[in-house]
N, C-alpha and C positions, 0 to 999 in steps of 0.2 A: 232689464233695467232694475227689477224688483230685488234680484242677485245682487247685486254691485253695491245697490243702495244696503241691503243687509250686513255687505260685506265689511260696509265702511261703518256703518253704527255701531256696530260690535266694539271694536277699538274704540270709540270716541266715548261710549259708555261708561268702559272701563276707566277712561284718561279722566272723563267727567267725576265719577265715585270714588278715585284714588284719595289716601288720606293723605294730610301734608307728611311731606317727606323732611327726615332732620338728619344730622349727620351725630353719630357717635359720638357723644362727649363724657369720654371716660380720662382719669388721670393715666393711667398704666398702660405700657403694650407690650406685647408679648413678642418677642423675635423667633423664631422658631429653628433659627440653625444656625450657627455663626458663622457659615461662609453663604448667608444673603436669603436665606430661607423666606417664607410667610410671614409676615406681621399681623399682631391683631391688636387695635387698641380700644379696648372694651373690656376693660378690666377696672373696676371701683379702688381695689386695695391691692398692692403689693405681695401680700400671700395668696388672695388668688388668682393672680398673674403664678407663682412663682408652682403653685398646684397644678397650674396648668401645662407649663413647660416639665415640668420633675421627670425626669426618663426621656426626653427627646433631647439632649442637649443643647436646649435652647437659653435663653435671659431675659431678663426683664429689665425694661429702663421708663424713664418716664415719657409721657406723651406733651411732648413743647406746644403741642398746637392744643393743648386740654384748656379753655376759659370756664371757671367756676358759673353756676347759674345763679342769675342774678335772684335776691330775698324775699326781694320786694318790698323789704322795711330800709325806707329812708333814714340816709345820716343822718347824725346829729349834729348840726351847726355849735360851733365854738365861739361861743362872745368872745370878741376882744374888748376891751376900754381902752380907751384914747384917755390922759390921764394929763 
């Protein structure tokens, strides 16, 4: 009983301590073959995508699913006058 019970807290410990998990939000990805190779999109800039693929003949294109992080400085409202 004392086994079992060990066996199962170990994992739960783990699941309990994990940090939040986030998904890669970089602009760039890396393709790594052009007939359907690896992609990586975790790339900041352009040239270090492009340092990364140099010698594997691979390409860089952009990542469509990349959303900018938000500032956290609010717009600025724009008066109109009604006139």
């Amino acid at each position: 009983m004392h086994l079992r019970f060990g066996l199962l807290a170990v994992p739960l410990m783990l699941l309990a301590t994990a940090g939040e998990a986030s998904a890669q939000n970089y602009p760039w990805c890396a393709q790594y073959s052009f007939r359907g190779g690896a992609r990586n999109c975790g790339f900041s800039t352009y040239a270090q995508c492009m340092a990364t693929v140099s010698g594997v003949g691979g390409f860089c294109e952009r990542n469509f699913m990349y959303r900018p992080q938000y500032s956290g400085q609010p717009r600025r409202k724009v008066r109109r006058y009604r006139y």
